[in-house]
C-alpha positions as CSV (number, residue, x, y, z in Angstrom):
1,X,80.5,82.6,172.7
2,X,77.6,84.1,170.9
3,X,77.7,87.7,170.5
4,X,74.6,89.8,169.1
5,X,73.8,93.5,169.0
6,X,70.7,94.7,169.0
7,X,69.5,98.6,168.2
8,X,66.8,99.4,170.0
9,X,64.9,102.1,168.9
10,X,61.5,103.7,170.2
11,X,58.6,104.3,167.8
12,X,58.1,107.4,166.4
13,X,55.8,109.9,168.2
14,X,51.7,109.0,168.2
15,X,48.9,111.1,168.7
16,X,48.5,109.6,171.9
17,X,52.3,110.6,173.1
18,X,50.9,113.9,171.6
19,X,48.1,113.9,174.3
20,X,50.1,112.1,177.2
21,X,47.7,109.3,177.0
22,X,48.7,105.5,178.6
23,X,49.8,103.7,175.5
24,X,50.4,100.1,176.1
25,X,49.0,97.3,174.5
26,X,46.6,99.8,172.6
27,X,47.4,102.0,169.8
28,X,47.6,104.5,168.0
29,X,48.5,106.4,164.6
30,X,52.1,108.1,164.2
31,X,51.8,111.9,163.9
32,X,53.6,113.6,161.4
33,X,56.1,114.3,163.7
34,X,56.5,111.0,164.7
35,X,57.1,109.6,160.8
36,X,60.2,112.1,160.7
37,X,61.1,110.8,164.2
38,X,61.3,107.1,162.2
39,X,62.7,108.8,159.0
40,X,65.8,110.6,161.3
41,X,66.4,107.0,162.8
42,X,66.4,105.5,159.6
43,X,69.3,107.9,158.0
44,X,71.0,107.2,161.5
45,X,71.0,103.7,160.9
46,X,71.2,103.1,156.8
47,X,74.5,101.9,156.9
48,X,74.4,99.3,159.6
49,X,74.1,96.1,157.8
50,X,71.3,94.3,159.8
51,X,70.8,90.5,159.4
52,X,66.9,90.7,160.6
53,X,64.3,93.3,161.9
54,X,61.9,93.1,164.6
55,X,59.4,95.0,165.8
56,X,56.3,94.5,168.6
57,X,53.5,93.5,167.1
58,X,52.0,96.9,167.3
59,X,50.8,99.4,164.4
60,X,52.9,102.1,165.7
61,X,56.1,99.9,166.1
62,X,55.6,98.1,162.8
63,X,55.3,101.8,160.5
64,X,58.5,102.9,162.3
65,X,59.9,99.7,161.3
66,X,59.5,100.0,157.7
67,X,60.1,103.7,157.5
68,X,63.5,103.0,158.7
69,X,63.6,100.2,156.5
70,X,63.2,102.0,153.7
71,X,66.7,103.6,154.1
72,X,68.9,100.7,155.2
73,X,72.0,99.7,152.9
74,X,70.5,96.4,152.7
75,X,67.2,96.5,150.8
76,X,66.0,92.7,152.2
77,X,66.1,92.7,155.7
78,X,63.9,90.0,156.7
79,X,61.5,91.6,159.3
80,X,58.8,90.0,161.1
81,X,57.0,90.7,164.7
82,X,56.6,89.8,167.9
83,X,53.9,90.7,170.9
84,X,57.1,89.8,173.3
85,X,58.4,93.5,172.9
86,X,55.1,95.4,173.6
87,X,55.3,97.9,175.7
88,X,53.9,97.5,179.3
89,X,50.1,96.7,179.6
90,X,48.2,99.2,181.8
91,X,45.0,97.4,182.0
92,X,42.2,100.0,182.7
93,X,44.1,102.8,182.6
94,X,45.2,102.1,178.5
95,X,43.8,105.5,176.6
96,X,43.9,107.8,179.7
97,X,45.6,110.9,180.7
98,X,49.1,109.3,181.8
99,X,49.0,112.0,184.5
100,X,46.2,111.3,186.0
101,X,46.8,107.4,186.1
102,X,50.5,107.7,187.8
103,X,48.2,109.7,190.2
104,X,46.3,106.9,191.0
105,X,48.6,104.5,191.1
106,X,51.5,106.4,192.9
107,X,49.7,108.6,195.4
108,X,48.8,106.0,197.6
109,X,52.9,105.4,198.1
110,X,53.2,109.0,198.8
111,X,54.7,109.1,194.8
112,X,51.8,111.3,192.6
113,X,53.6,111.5,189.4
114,X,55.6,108.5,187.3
115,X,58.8,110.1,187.8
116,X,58.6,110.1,191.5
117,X,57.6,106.8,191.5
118,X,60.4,105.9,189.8
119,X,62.6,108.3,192.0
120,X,61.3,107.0,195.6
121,X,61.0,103.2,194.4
122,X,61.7,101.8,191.1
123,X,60.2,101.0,187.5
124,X,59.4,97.5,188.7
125,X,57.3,99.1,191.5
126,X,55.6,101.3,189.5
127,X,54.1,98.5,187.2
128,X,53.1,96.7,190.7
129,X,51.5,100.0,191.9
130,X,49.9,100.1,188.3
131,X,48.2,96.4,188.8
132,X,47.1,97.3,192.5
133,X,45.3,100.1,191.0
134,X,43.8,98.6,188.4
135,X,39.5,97.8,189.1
136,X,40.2,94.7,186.9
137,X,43.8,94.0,188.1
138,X,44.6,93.4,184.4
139,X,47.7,95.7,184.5
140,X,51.3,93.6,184.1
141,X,52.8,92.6,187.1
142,X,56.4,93.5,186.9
143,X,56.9,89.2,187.3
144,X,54.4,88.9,184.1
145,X,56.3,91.8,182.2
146,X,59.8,90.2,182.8
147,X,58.5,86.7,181.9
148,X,57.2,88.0,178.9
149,X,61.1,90.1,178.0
150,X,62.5,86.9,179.1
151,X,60.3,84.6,176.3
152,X,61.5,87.5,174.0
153,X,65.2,87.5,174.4
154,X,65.9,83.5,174.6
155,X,63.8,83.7,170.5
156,X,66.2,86.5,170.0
157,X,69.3,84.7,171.2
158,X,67.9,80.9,169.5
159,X,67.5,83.0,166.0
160,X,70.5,85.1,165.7
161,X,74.0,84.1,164.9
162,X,77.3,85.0,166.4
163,X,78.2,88.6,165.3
164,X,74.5,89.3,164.1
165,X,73.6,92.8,164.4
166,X,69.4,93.2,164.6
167,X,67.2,96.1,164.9
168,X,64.6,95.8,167.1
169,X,61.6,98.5,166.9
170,X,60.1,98.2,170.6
171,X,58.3,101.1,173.5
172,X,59.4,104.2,175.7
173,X,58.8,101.8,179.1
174,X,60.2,98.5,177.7
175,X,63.3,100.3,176.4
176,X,63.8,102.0,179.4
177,X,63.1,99.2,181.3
178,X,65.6,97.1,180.0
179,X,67.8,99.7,180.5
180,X,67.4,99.8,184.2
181,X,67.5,96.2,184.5
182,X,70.6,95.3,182.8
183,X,72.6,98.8,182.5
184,X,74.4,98.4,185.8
185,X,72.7,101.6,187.2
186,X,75.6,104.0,184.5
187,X,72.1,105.5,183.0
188,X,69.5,107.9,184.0
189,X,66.5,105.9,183.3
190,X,64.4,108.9,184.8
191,X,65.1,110.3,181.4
192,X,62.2,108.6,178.9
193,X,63.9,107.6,175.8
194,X,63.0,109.7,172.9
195,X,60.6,108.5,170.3
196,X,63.0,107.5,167.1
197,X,65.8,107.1,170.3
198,X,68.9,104.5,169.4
199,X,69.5,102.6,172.1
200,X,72.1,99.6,172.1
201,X,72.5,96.0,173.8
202,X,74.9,93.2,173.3
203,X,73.2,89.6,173.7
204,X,76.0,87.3,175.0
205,X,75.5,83.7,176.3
206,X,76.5,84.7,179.7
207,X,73.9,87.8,179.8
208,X,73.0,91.4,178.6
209,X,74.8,94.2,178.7
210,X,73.6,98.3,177.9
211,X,76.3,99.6,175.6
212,X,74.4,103.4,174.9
213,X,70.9,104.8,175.8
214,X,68.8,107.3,174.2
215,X,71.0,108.5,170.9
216,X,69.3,110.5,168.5
């Protein structure tokens, strides 16, 4: 039976973390900040002996990358990316005050901030409750998003090798989210992982399992 380990870590912190702006699909730069999030990880990391990096196909996801890159035992890991490990896409509300767009999305359930939503019904709910919201209704379903994290981890599992250990450079809400789905309820997913956060999965052929969440 195949066996892989991924590391899952969060990008560092971007200016629009900074302002607790909706950052899904869009982008933007890491702060200063957020480059010693990814230079912390890095030392964390540099003597795990990867046999590839990933990352999402997003500016702030691929700089973390390499910074952590550059401190790895192994001086050619092959690293590439993929838009399977964005983070969530909020549609309309991408670029605005996160506060004010869990508002509108959860207050109609009786839920007016993203951690009661998550409290009174679930992370799944809140990407429907997202989509409802959404003018355009270009927001992810929570069906889309998994299809999507599915496409992504049957690549990971066809590319990787038995006892393969892979870092993987992904989002706050995807890591979390795949925390909740597959962590067997032992972690406190209200918790946001923190940006340069270790998290850990094992890729097996019978499923996924959460070994750790959140390290830094």
């Amino acid at each position: 039976m195949k066996t892989v380990t991924v590391y899952l870590v969060r990008h560092g912190q971007t200016y629009f973390n900074r302002y607790n702006r909706m950052q899904g699909w869009s982008d933007s730069p890491l702060t200063e900040k957020g480059i010693q999030d990814a230079h912390k990880a890095g030392k964390r990391l540099q003597n795990v002996t990867f046999q590839h990096c990933y990352s999402s196909d997003r500016g702030r996801a691929i700089q973390t990358a390499e910074i952590i890159l550059s401190h790895n035992i192994n001086t050619h890991v092959p690293f590439s990316q993929t838009p399977l490990f964005r983070e969530e896409f909020y549609g309309y509300y991408e670029g605005e005050d996160s506060a004010k767009s869990w508002f509108a999305a959860g207050a109609p359930h009786g839920s007016p901030t993203f951690k009661d939503i998550i409290a009174d019904y679930s992370l799944d709910e809140a990407k429907d409750f997202v989509h409802q919201a959404d003018p355009f209704g270009d927001a992810e379903t929570a069906t889309q998003y998994w299809t999507r994290l599915a496409k992504g981890f049957k690549w990971l599992r066809e590319q990787a090798h038995d006892g393969d250990k892979i870092l993987m450079v992904s989002h706050g809400t995807t890591i979390r989210s795949i925390v909740d789905k597959f962590g067997e309820k032992k972690f406190d997913v209200t918790v946001s992982p923190m940006n340069g956060g270790i998290s850990t999965i094992q890729l097996t052929d019978e499923g996924i399992s959460v070994l750790n969440y959140n390290q830094k």
